[in-house]
N, C-alpha and C positions, 0 to 999 in steps of 0.2 A: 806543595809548591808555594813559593812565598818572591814575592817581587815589590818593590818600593818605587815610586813613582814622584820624581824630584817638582816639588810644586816652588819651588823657590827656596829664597831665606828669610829668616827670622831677624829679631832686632840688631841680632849680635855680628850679622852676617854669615849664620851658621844653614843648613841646610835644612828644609822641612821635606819628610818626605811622606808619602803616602800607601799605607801598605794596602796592594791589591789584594791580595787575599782574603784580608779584613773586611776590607769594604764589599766584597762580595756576599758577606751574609748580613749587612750591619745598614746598607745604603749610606746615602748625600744627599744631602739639604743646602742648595749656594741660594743667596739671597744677597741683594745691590740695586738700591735704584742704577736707572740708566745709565749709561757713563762711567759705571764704580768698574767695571774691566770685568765682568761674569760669562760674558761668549770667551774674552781671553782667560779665565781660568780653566773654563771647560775646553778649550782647547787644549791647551797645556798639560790636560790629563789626559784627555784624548790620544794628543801624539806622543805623549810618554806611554803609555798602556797600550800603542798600537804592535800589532803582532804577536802580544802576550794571550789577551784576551778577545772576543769577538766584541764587537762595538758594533748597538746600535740608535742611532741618534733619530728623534722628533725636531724636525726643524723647521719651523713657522715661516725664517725669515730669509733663507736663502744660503744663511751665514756660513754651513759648515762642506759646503761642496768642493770647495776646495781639498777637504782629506784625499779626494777620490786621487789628484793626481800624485799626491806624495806618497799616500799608504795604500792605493788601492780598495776605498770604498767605493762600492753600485750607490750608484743616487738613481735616489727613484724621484723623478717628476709627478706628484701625486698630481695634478691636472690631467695629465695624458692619460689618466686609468679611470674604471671604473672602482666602484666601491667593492665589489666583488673581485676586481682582479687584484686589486689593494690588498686584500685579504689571503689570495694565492699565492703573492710576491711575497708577504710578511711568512707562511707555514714552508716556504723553500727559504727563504733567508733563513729562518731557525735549522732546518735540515740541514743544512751547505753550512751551517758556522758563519756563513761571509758577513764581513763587516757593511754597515750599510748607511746611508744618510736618506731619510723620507722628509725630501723637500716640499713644505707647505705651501714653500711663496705664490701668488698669485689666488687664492682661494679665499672665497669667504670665509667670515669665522664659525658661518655652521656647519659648512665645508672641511674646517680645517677638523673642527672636532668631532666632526662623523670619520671622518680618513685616517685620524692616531687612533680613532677609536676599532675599527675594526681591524688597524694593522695592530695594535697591542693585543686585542683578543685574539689574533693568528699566532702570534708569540706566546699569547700565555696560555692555548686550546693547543696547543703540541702535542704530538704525543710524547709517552715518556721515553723513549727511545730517543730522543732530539733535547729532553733538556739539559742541553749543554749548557756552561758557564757566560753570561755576556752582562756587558753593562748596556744598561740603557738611559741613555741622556736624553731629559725631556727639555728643552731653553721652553724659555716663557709658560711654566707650567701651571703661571696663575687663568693662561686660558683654557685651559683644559682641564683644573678642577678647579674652577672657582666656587669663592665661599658665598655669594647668592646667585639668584639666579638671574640678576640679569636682563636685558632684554634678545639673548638667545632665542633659539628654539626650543622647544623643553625637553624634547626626542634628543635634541644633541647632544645638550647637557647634560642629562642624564647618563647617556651611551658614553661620554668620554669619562665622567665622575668615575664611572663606575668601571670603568678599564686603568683609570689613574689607581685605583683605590686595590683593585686587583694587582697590581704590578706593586705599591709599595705596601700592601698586606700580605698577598698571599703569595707573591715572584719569588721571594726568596729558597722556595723548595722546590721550586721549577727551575731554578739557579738564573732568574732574573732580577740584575741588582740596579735597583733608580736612582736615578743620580739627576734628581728636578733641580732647575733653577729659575728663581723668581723674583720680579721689580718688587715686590711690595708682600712677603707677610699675611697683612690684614686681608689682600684677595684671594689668598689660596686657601684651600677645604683646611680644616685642621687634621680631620682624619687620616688626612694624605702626610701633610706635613708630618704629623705627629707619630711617624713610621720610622722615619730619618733616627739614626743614631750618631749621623756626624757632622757637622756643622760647619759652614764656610759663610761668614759675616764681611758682607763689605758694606759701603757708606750708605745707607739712607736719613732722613733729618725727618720722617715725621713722627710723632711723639708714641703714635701707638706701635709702629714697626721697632723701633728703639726697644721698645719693652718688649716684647716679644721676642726678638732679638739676645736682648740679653738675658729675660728668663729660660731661654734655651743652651745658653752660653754659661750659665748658672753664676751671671755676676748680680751685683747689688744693683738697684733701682737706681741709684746715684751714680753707678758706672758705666749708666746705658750711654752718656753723654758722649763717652767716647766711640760709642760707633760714627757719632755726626762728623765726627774730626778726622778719620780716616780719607787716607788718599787713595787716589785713581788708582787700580790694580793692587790694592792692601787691603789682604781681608782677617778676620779673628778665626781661629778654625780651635776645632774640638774636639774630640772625639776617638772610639777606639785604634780609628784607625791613623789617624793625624795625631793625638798629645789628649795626654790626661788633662791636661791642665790647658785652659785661652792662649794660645801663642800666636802669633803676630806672623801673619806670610805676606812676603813680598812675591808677586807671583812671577816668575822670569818670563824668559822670552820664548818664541813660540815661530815654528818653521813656514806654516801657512800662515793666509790670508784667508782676509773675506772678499768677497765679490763685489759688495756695497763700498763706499768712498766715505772715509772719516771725515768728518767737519773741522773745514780748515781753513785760516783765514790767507789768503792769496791777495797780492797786488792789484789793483782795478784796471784795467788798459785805458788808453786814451782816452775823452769823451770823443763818442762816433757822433757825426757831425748832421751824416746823409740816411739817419734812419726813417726821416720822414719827407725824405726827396725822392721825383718821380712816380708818385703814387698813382697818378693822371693814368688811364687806360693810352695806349698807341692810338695813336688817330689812325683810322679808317684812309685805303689806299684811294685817291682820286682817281673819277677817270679819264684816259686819256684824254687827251684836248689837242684839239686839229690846230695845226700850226696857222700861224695871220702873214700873210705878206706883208713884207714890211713897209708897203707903200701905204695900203691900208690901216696902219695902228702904227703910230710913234708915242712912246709910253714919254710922260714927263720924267724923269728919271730923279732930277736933283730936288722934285718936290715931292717924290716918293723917298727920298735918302732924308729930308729933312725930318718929313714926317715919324719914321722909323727912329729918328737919333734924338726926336725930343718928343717921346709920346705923355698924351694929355694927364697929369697926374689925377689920380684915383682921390675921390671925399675921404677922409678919415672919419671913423664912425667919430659918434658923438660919447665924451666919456658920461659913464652914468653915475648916481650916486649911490652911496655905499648899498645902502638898504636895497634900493633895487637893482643894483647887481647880482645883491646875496639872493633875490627873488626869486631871479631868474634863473643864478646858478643850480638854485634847489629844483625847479623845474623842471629841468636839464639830466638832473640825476635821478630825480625818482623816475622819472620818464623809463632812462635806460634801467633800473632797478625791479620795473613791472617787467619786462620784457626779458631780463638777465636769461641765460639758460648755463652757465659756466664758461662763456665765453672769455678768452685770454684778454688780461689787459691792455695790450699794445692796440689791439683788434677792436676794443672800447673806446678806449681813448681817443682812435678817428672820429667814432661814430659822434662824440663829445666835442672835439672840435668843431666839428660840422654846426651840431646844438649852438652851441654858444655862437658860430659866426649868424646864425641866421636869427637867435636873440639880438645879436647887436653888443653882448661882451665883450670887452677888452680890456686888459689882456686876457690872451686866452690862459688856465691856470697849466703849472708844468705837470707833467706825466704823476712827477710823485703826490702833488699837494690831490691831485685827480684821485689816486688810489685811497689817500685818506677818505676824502669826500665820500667816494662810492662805497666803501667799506661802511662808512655812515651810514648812509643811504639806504641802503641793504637793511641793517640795521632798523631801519624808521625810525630815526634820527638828523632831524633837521638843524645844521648847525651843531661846532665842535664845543661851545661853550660850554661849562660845567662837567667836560667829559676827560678833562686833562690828565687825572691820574689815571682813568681807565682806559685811556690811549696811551701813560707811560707802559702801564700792566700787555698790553696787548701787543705793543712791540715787542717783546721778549717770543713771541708765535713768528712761526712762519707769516708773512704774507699773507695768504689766503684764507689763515684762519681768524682774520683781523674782523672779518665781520659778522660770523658766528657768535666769535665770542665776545662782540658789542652787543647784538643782540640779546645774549644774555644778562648784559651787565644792564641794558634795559628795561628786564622784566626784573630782576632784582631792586634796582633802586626805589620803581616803579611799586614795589610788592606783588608781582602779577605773576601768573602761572608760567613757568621757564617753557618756552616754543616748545612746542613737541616736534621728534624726529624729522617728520615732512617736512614741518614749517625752515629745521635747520639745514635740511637737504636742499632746498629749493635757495638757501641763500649763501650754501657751500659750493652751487652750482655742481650740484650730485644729483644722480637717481637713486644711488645705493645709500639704504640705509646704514648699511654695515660701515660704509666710510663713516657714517654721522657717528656710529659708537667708539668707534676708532678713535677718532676727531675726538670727541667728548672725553675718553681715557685719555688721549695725550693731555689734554688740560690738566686734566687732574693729575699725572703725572709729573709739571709740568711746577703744580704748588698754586697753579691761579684759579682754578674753581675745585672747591669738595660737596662730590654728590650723594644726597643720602635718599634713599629708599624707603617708606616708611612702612607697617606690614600690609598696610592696607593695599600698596604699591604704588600709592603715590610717589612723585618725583621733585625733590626740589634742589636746587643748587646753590651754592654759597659762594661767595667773592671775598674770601678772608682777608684779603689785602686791603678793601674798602668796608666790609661791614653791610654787605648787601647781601640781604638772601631772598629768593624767588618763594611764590606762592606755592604751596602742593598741588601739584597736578589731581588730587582726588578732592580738594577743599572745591578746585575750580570744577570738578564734573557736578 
């Protein structure tokens, strides 16, 4: 039985398709930094191969639960199970054929890769009676075999390497065909990779994914430039079961959705006027009060309405001068900076207020110039001077991760050891470490810091946009 699988058009506007068949014994390799459209390619195939073949998808991020209402996949909430019943769900999904999506969202990452790991081992410990035909889509496969190790658990990595390495080594004769896709290349195992016989290239722009990339692609070192030029949803594909030769996919359109909200730039509403009015607690109810005969009390009345219509104007503080304004201000901030625990900006900001009226500041600074500050602050960094380009670099982050990654850009310029995890948790206003590696990958995803490992296992980080790099975390032990 032989079925094609319309992944879009080619340059000409002609059709590419994809022969399921093929890719059943032959697997997929999609690779795309962020943003290149890699969950919409895998969907794309997904809902074209849905009801042909059984589909079973690893999903880290929440993304593909939507199949469930259009085709009728079981989403498993890996949260709500144990590791062991993870494992019972995976050997009855293989029995029953049914398509499935094992959603990660919400789990740590050594969570996540103990949970693919013992649901892939229930798919590939079947018995032979069950191995039926299925695809299995891994998204973000570079966390579940990564090419070192990390600061994982070792037990985890290990248990998911080696169920990754199982499924695109030896799946094929159990008729389980992987179909990984990955931001980056350079972090995934090669022995995983290097199982793929078919190829789907979309944009990424760092120099060693490019080469790799297109040594897989089998073009010339000079042609790898062209993956950097590729658009949103255009990827190069290859392979027996796509095209003998590089051809160019446009990848179409696609029936579902994600659950997640694409980033999208929307109109600002009003400025809101009354965010910081009424903040005063209710005054406390009086109590009653026994009435006055009115022979006994005659209130003056019109020297009470006078008093009330012209009350006595308030001193205005005194203005300070530059330097000790900035003193003060600093004062102000490191203060709330020892104390931080993750608390919200809005919720700081009073506290700030407050600081400054009882230094005697004025004006007090606005909400935004305040998040700079404190993001300094954080940092241990007193005053924005000399930090100009690494405040243009750090706008391009969310918000919140404005002050991590000042602090780094600290111990870089500095030459000094890059904070270790605690130190970044405590100015992430996290307890979890796993957010801090999280964190630290987006960056470097991100193109504003690159982190290298050395064997020793030291840790240092680089600011390639400045020319700052941190000291080895083992130089410094």
């Amino acid at each position: 039985m032989s079925a094609q699988v319309d992944l879009g058009t080619d340059e000409r506007g002609g059709s590419v398709g994809l022969d399921l068949a093929e890719l059943l014994s032959t697997r997929l390799l999609v690779q795309g930094n962020s943003g290149s459209g890699k969950s919409h390619l895998l969907r794309r195939l997904l809902e074209g191969s849905a009801g042909t073949v059984q589909q079973v998808v690893i999903d880290p991020e929440g993304d593909f639960v939507t199949l469930s209402d259009a085709f009728g996949h079981t989403v498993i909430d890996a949260a709500a199970y144990s590791l062991a019943e993870v494992a019972t769900i995976g050997g009855r999904i293989r029995a029953h054929r049914a398509s499935a999506v094992l959603s990660l969202e919400g789990l740590e990452i050594d969570d996540q890769m103990r949970c693919a790991a013992a649901f892939l081992n229930a798919l590939f410990d079947a018995p032979r009676d069950h191995w039926f035909s299925a695809l299995v889509v891994v998204d973000e496969a570079q966390l579940f075999a990564p090419a070192a190790a990390g600061e994982v658990a070792d037990d985890a990595r290990k248990a998911s390497l080696s169920a990754m390495t199982n499924l695109m080594c030896r799946g094929r004769k159990r008729g389980l065909a992987g179909v990984i896709a990955t931001q980056r290349l350079a972090k995934l195992a090669k022995n995983v990779a290097a199982e793929a016989s078919n190829f789907l290239m979309g944009r990424t722009f760092l120099d060693i994914d490019m080469l790799r990339a297109a040594d897989l692609l089998g073009m010339e070192r000079r042609q790898a430039e062209a993956i950097r030029d590729l658009e949103r949803g255009q990827f190069l594909g290859l392979g027996p079961a796509i095209a003998r030769r590089p051809v160019l996919v446009r990848v179409g359109a696609v029936r579902t959705g994600t659950n997640h909200a694409a980033p999208s730039l929307l109109p600002l509403p009003e400025p809101a006027r009354d965010l910081l009015a009424n903040l005063e607690p209710a005054p406390l109810p009086l109590p009653p009060v026994q009435p006055i005969e009115p022979a006994r009390f005659q209130p003056d009345v019109d020297g009470l309405l006078k008093a009330i219509e012209a009350p006595a104007p308030l001193p205005e503080l005194p203005l300070l001068a530059d330097d000790e304004r900035e003193a003060r201000l600093h004062g102000v901030l490191r203060n709330l900076a020892l104390v931080f625990t993750g608390q919200p900006a809005p919720a700081l900001y009073q506290d700030f207020t407050i600081g400054c009226r009882m230094g005697g500041i004025a004006p007090v600074p606005p909400l935004a110039e305040f998040r700079r500050r404190f993001a300094l602050a954080l940092a241990g960094i007193d005053g924005a001077q000399g930090w100009d380009e690494a405040l243009a670099i750090g706008a391009a982050l969310p918000e919140e991760m404005l002050a991590p990654f000042m602090a780094v850009a600290r111990a870089a310029r500095d030459e000094l050891p890059s904070p270790d995890d605690a130190e970044l948790a405590r100015i992430y206003g996290t307890a979890s470490l796993g957010r801090v590696k999280r964190l630290l990958g987006y960056m470097e995803e991100r193109g504003v810091i690159v982190i290298r490992t050395d064997l020793g296992g030291g840790r240092s980080i680089a600011l390639p946009h400045l020319g700052w790099t941190t000291a080895s975390t083992s130089r410094a032990a």
